[in-house]
C-alpha atoms as one frame of an Amber mdcrd trajectory, in Angstrom:
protein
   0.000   0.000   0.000   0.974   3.390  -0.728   0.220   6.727   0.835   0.295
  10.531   0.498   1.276  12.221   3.296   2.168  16.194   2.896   2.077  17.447
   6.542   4.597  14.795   6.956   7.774  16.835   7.445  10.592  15.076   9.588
  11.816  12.424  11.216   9.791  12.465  14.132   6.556  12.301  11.939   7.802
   9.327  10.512   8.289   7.770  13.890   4.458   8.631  14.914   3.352   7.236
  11.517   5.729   3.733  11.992   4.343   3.789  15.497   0.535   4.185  15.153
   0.738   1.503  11.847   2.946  -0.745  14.501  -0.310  -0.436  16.872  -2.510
  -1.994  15.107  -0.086  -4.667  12.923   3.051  -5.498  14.941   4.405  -7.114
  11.958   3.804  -4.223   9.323   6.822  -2.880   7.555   6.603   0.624   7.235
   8.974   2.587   4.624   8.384   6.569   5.327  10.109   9.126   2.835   9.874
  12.774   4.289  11.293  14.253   0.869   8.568  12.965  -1.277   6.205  12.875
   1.055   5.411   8.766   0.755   4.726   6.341   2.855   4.845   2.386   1.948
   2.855  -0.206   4.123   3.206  -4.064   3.738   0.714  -5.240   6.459  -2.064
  -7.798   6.484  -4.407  -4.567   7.394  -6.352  -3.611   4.661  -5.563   0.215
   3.232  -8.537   1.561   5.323  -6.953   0.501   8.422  -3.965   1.856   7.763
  -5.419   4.774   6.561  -7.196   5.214   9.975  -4.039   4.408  11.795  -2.418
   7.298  10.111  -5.117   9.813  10.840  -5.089   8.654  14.541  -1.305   9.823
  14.520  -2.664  13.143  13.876  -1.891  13.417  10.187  -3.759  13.304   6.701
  -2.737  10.475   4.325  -4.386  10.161   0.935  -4.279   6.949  -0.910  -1.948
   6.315  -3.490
């Protein structure tokens, strides 16, 4: 899965992202890139949930 996420703008935004995905799906691999503003999910949660999980970390993903 991959996302959209413009108000994500360092390295501590990435950390909230990786953590709130980590929540819900332990075993999700999370790839965040603050320069183009992606972020690349490989969980058994479907995009929705991951989607939510995002927003729940305070920030506004759009799918990709």
């Amino acid at each position: 899965m991959q996302f959209r996420v413009n108000d994500m703008m360092c390295n501590h935004c990435v950390m909230s992202i990786t953590k709130a995905i980590s929540a819900k799906d332990p075993g999700a691999k999370v790839q965040c890139n603050v320069t183009t503003k992606m972020v690349l999910v490989d969980s058994s949660l479907d995009s929705s949930s991951v989607m939510q999980a995002i927003k729940d970390a305070g920030y506004t993903p759009e799918c990709m």
